[in-house]
C-alpha positions in Angstrom: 105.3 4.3 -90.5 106.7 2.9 -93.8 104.7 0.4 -95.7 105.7 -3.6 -94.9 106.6 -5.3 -97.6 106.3 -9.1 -97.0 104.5 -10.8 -93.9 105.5 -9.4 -90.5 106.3 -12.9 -88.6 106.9 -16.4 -89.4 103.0 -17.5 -88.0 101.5 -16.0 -90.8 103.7 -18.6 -93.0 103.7 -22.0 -93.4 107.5 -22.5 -93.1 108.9 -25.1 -90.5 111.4 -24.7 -87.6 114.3 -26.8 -90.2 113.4 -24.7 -92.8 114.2 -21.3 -90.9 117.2 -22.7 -89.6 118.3 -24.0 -93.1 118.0 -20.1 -94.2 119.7 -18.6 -91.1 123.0 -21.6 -91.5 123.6 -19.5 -95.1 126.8 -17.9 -94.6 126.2 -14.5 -94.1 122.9 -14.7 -93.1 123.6 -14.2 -89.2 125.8 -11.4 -89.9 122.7 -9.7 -91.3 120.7 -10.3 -88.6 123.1 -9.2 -86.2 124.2 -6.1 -88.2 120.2 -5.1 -88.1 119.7 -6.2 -84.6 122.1 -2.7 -83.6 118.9 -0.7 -85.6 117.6 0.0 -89.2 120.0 -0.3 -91.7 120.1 0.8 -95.6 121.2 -1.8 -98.3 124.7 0.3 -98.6 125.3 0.0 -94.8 124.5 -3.4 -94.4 127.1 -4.3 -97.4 129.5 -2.2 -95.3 128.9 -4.2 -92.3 128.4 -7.7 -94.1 130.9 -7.7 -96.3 128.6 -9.2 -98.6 128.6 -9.1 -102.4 125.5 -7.2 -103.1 124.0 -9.7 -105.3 124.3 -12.6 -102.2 123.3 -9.5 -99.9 119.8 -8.6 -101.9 118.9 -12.6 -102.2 119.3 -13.1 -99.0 117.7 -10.1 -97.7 115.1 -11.5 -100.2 114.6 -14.4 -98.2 114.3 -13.0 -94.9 111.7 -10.5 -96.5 109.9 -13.7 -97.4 110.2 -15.7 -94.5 109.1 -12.6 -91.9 112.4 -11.8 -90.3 112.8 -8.8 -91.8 111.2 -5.6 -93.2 112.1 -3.0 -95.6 110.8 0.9 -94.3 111.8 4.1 -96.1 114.5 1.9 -97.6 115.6 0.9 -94.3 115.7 -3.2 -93.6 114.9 -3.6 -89.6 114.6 -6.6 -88.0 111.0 -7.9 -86.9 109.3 -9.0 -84.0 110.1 -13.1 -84.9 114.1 -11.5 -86.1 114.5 -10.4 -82.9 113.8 -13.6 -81.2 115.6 -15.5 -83.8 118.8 -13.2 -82.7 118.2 -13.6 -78.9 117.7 -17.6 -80.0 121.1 -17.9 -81.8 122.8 -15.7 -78.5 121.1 -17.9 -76.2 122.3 -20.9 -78.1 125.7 -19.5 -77.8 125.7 -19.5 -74.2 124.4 -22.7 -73.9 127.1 -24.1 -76.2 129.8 -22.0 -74.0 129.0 -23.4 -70.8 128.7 -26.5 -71.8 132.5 -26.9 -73.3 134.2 -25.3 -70.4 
């Protein structure tokens, strides 16, 4: 397996619940996460799927790095264990928010 560059979940961090969800509100930020959630992804085909200017793109895939949502492999950015559930979170957030308006 490819080496991990930056800590592997957000326990091993001291970063808060508003701070995560400060970095995740960035625009483009979910579509990241969601664009990684289908599998491992390279920095070209995320900007294909994003949309994202590459310099916004890398800083916030900087971030995620950081914060232990993400993971960089064989140049490959994958989601980790704590990305994952951040990604169900947000779906399961959106069904909450569904049934409650109609």
């Amino acid at each position: 397996m490819g080496e991990v560059i930056e800590a592997e979940n957000m326990e091993e961090l001291d970063i808060s619940v508003k701070e995560v969800l400060k970095i995740i509100g960035r625009k483009g930020v979910s579509d990241i996460l969601y664009s990684l959630s289908d599998g491992p992804k390279k920095f070209s085909q995320l900007m294909f799927d994003t949309k994202l200017n590459p310099s916004i793109l890398d800083r916030h895939l900087k971030v995620l790095l950081k914060v232990g949502l993400v993971i960089k492999e064989d140049k490959h950015y994958k989601l980790t264990e704590s990305g994952t559930k951040v990604v169900e979170t947000i779906d399961d957030l959106l069904e909450l928010f569904k049934k409650s308006l109609g």
